[in-house]
N, CA, C and O atoms as a GROMACS GRO file, in nm:
protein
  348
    1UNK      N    1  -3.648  -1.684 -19.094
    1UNK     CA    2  -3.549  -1.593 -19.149
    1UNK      C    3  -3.449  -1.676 -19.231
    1UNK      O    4  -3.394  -1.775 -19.185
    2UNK      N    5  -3.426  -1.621 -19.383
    2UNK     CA    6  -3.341  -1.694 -19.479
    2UNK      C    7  -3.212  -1.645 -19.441
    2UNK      O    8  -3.186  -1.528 -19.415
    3UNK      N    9  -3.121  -1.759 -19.440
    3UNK     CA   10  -2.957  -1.734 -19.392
    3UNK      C   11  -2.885  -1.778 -19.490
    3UNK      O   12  -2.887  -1.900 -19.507
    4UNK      N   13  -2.801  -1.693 -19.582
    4UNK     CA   14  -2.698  -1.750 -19.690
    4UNK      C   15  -2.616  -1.872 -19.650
    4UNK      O   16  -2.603  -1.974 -19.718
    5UNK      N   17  -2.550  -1.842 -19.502
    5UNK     CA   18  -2.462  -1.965 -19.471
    5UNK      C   19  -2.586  -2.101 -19.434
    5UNK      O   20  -2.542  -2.201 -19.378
    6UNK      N   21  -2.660  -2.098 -19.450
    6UNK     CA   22  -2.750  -2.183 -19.449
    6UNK      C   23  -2.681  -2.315 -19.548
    6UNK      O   24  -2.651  -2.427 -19.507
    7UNK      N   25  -2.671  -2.277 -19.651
    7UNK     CA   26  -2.714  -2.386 -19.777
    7UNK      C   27  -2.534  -2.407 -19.756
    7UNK      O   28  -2.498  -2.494 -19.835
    8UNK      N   29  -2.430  -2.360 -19.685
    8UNK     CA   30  -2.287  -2.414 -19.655
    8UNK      C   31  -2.279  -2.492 -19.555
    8UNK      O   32  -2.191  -2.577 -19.542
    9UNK      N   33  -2.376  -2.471 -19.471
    9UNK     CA   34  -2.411  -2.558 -19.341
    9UNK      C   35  -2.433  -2.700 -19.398
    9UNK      O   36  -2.384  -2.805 -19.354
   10UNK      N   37  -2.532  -2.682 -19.522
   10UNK     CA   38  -2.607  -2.843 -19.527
   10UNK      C   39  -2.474  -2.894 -19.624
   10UNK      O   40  -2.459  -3.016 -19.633
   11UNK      N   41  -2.397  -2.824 -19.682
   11UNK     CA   42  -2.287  -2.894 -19.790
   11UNK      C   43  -2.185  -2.957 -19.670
   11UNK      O   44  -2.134  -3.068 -19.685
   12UNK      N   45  -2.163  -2.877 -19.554
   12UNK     CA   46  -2.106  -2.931 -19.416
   12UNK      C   47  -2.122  -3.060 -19.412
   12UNK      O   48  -2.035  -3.143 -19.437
   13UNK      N   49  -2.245  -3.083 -19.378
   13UNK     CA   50  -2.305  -3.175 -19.295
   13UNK      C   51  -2.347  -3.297 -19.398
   13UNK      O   52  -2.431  -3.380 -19.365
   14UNK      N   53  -2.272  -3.300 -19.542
   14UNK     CA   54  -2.345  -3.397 -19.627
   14UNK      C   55  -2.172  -3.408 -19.712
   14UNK      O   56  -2.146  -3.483 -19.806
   15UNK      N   57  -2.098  -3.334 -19.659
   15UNK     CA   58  -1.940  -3.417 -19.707
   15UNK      C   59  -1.952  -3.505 -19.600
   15UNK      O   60  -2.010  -3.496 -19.492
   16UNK      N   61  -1.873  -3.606 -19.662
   16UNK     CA   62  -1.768  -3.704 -19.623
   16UNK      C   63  -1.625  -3.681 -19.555
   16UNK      O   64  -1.525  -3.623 -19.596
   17UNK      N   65  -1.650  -3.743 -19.448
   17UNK     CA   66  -1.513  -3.685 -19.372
   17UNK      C   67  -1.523  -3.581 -19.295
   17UNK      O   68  -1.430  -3.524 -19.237
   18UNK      N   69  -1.617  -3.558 -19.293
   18UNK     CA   70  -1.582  -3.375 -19.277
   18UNK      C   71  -1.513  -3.366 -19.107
   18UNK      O   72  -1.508  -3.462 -19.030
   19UNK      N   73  -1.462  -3.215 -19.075
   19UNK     CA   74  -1.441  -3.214 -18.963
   19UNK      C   75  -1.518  -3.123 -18.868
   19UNK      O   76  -1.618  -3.063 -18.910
   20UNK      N   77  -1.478  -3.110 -18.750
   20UNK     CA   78  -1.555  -3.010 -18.675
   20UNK      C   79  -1.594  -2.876 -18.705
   20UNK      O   80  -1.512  -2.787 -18.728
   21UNK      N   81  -1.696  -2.864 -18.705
   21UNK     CA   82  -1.729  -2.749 -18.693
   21UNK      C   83  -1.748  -2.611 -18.610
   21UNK      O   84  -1.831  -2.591 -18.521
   22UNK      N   85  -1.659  -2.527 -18.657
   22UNK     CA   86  -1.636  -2.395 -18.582
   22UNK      C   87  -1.694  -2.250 -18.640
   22UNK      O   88  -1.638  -2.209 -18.741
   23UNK      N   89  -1.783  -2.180 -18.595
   23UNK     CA   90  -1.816  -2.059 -18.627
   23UNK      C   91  -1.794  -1.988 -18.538
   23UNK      O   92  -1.797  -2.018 -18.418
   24UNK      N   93  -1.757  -1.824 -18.610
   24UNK     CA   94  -1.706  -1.693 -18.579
   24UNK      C   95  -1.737  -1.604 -18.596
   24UNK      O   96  -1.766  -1.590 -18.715
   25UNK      N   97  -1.755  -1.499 -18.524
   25UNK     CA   98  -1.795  -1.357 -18.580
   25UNK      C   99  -1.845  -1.297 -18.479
   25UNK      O  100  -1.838  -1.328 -18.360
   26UNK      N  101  -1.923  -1.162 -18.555
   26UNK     CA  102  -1.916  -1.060 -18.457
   26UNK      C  103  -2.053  -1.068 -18.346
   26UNK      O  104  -2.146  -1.141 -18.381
   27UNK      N  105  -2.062  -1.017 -18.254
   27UNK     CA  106  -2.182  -1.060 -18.146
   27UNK      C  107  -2.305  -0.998 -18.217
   27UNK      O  108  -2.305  -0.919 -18.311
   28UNK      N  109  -2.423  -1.060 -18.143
   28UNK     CA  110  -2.536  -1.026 -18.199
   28UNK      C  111  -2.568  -1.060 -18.386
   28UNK      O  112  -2.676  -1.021 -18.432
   29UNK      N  113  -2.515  -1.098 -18.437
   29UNK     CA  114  -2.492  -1.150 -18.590
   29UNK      C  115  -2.629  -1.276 -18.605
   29UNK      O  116  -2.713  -1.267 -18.695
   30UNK      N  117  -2.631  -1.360 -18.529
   30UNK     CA  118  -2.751  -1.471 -18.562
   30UNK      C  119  -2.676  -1.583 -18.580
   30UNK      O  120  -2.718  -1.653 -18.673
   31UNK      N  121  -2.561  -1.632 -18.512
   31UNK     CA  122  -2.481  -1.688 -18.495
   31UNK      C  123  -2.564  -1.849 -18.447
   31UNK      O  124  -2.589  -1.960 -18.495
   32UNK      N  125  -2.579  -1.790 -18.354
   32UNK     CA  126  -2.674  -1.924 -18.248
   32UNK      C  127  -2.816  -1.948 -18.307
   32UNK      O  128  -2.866  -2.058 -18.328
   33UNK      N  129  -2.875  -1.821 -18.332
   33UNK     CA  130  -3.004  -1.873 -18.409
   33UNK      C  131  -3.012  -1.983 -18.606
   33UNK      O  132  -3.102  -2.038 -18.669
   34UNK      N  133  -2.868  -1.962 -18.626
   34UNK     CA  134  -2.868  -2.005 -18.779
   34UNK      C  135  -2.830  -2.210 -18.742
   34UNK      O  136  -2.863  -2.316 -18.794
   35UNK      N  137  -2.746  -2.168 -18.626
   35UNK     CA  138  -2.685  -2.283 -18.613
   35UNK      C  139  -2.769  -2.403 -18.527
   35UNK      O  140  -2.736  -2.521 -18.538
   36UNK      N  141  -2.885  -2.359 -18.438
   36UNK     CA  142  -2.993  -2.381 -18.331
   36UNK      C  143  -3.069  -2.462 -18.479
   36UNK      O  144  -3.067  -2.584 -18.494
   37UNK      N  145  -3.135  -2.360 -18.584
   37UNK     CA  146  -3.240  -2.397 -18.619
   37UNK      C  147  -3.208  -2.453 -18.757
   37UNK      O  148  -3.297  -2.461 -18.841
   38UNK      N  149  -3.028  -2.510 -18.795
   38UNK     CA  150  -2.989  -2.575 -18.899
   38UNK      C  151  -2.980  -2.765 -18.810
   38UNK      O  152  -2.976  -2.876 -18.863
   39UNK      N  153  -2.980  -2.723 -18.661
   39UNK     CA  154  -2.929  -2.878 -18.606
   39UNK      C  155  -3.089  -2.901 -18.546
   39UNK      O  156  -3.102  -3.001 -18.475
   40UNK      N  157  -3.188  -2.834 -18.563
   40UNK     CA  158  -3.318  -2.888 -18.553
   40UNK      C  159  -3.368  -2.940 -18.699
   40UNK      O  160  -3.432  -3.045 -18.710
   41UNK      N  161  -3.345  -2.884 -18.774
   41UNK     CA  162  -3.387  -2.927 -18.909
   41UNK      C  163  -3.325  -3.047 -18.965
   41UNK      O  164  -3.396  -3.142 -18.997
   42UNK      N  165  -3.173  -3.049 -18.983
   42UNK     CA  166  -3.086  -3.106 -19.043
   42UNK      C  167  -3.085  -3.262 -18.969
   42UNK      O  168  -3.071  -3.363 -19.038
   43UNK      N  169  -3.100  -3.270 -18.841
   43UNK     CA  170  -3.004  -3.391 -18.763
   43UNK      C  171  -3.143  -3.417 -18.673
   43UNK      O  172  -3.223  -3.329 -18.641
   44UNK      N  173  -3.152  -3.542 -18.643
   44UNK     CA  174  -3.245  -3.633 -18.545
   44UNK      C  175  -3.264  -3.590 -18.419
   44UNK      O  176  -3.375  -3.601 -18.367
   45UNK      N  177  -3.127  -3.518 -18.335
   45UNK     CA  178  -3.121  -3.468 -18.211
   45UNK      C  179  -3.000  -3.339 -18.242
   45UNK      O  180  -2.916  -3.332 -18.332
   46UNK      N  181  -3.031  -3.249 -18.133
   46UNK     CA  182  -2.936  -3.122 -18.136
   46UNK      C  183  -2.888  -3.126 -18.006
   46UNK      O  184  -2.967  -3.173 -17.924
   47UNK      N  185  -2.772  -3.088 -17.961
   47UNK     CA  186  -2.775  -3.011 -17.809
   47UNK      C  187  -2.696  -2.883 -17.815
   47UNK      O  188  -2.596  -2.880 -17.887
   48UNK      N  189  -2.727  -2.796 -17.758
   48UNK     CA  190  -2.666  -2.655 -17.733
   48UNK      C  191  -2.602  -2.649 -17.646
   48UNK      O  192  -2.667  -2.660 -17.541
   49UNK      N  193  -2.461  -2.632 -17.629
   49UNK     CA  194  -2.370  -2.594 -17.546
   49UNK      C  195  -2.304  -2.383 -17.556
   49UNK      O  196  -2.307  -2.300 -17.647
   50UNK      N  197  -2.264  -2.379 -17.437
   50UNK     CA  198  -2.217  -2.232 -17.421
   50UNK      C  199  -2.094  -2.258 -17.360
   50UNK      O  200  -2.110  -2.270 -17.239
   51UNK      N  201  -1.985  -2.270 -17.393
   51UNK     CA  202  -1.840  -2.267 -17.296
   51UNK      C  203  -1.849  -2.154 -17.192
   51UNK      O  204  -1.791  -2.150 -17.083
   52UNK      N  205  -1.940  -2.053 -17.249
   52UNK     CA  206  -1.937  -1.951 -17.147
   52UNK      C  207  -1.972  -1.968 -17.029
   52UNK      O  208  -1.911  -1.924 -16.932
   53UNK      N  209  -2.117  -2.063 -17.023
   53UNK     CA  210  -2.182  -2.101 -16.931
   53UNK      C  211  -2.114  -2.200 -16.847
   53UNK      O  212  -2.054  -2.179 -16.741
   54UNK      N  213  -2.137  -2.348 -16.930
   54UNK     CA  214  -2.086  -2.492 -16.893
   54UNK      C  215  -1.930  -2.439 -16.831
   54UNK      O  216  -1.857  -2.427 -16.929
   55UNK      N  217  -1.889  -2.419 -16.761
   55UNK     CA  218  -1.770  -2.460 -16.714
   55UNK      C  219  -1.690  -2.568 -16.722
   55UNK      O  220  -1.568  -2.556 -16.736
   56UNK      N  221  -1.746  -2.678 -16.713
   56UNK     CA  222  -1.720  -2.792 -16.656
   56UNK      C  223  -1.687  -2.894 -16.790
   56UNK      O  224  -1.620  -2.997 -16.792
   57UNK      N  225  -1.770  -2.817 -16.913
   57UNK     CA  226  -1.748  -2.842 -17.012
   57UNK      C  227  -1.628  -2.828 -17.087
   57UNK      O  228  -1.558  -2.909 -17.146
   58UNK      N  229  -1.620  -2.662 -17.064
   58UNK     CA  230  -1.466  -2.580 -17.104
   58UNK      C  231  -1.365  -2.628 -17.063
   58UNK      O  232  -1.256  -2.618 -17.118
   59UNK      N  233  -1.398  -2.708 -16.919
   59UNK     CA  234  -1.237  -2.798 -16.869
   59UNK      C  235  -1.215  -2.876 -16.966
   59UNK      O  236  -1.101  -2.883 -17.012
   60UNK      N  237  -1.324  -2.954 -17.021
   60UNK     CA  238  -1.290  -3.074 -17.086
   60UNK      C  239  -1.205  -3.062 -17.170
   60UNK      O  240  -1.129  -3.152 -17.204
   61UNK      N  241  -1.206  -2.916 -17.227
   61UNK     CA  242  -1.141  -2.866 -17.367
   61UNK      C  243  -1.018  -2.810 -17.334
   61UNK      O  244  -0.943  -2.767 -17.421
   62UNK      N  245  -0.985  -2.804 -17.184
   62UNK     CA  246  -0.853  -2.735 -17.184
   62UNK      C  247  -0.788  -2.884 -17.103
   62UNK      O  248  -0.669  -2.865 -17.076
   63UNK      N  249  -0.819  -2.970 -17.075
   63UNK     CA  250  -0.771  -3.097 -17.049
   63UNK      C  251  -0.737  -3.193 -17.167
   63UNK      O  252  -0.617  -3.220 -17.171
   64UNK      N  253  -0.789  -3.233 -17.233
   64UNK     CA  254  -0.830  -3.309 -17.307
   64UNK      C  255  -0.883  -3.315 -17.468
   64UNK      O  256  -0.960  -3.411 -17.469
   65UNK      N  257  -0.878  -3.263 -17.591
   65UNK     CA  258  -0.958  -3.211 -17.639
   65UNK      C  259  -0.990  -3.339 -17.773
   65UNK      O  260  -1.036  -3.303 -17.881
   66UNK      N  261  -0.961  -3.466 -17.749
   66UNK     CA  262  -1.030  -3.568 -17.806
   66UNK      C  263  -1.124  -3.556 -17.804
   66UNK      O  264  -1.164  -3.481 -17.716
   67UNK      N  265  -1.225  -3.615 -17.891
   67UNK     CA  266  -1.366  -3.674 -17.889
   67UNK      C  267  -1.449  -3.733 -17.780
   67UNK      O  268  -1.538  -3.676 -17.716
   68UNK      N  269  -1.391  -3.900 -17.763
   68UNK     CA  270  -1.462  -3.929 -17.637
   68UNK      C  271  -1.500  -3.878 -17.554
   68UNK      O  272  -1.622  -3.861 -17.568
   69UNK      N  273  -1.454  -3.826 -17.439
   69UNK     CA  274  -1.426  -3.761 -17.328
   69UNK      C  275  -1.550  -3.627 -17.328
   69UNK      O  276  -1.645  -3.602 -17.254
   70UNK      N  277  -1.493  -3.558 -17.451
   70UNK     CA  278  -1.617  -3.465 -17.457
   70UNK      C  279  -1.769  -3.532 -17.478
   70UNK      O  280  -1.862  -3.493 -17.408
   71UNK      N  281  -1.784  -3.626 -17.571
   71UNK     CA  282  -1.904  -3.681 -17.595
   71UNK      C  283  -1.942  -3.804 -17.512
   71UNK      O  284  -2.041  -3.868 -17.547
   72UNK      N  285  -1.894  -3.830 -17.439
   72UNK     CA  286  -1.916  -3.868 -17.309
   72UNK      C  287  -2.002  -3.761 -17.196
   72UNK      O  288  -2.121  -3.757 -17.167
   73UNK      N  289  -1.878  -3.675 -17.145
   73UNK     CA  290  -1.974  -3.571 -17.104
   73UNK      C  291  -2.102  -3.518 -17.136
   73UNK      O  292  -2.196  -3.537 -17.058
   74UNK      N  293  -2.117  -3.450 -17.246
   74UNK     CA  294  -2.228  -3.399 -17.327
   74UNK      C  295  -2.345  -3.532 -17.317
   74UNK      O  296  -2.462  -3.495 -17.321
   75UNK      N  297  -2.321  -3.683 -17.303
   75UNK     CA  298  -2.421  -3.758 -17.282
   75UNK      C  299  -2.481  -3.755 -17.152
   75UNK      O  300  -2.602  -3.756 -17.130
   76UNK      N  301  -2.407  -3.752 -17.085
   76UNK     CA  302  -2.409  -3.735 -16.935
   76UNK      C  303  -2.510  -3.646 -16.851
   76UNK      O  304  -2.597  -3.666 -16.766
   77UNK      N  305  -2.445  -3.517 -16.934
   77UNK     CA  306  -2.494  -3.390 -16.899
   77UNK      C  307  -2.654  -3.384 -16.944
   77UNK      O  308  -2.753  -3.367 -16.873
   78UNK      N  309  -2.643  -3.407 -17.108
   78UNK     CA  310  -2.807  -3.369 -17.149
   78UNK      C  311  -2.913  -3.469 -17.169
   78UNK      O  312  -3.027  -3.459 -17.214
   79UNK      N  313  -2.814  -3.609 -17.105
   79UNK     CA  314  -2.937  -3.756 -17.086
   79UNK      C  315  -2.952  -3.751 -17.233
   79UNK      O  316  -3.071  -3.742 -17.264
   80UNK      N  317  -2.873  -3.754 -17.333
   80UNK     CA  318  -2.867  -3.781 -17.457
   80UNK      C  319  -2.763  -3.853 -17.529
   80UNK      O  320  -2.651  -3.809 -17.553
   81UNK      N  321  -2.824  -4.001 -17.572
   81UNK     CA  322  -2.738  -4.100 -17.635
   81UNK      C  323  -2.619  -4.010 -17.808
   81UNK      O  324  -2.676  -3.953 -17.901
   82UNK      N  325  -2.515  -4.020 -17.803
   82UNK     CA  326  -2.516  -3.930 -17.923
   82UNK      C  327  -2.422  -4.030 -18.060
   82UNK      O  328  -2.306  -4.067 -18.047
   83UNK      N  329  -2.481  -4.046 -18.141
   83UNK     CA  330  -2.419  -4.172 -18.224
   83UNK      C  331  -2.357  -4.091 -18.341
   83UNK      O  332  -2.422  -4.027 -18.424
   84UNK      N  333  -2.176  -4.106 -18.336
   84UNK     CA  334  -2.116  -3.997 -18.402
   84UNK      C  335  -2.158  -4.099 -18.569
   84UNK      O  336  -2.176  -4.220 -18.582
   85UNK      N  337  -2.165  -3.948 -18.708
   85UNK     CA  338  -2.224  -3.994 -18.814
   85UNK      C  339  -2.336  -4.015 -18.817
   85UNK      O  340  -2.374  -4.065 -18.923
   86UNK      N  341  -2.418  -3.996 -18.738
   86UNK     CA  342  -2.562  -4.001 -18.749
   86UNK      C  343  -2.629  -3.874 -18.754
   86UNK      O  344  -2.631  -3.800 -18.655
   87UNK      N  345  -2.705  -3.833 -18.904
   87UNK     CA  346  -2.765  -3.733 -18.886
   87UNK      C  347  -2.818  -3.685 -18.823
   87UNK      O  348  -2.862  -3.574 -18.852
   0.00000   0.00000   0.00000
C-alpha cells in the first residue's frame, strides 16, 4: 500500500540533525503500518514500542525524558544493540 507521508518519512530520515520523531492522528488511519514498514525498509534494525502497552517504558518518559536512559532500556528490553545515526 502507497503512503504519501511515505516520501516525508525518507526526507526525515536523510536530514541532518534532524530530531525526534512524532506522529499523530486519528485511530485506525495506518499510522503503525506506514511507520512499521518505513523502519523495515529504511534502517538496518526497527523496534516497535506501544506506551500503551510497555509500562515500564512510559515511566521512563515521565521520569526522565533524555536519550540514554530510554535507549538503554529499549536495548535491554529487545536484546538489541542500537547505534544512534545509524541507518
Amino acid at each position: 500500500m502507497k503512503r504519501k507521508i511515505y516520501t516525508d518519512l525518507v526526507k526525515w530520515k536523510n536530514k541532518s540533525g534532524r530530531m525526534p520523531l512524532l506522529v499523530n492522528g486519528a485511530r485506525q488511519v495506518g499510522k503503525s503500518y506506514i511507520l512499521q514498514k518505513f523502519g523495515r525498509q529504511e534502517f538496518d534494525s526497527c523496534i516497535v514500542v506501544n506506551l500503551e502497552t510497555d509500562k515500564a517504558l512510559a515511566e521512563k518518559f515521565e521520569e526522565d525524558i533524555t536519550p540514554l536512559p530510554i535507549i538503554q532500556y529499549l536495548e535491554v528490553a529487545h536484546l538489541q544493540r542500537i547505534i544512534p545515526g545509524k541507518p
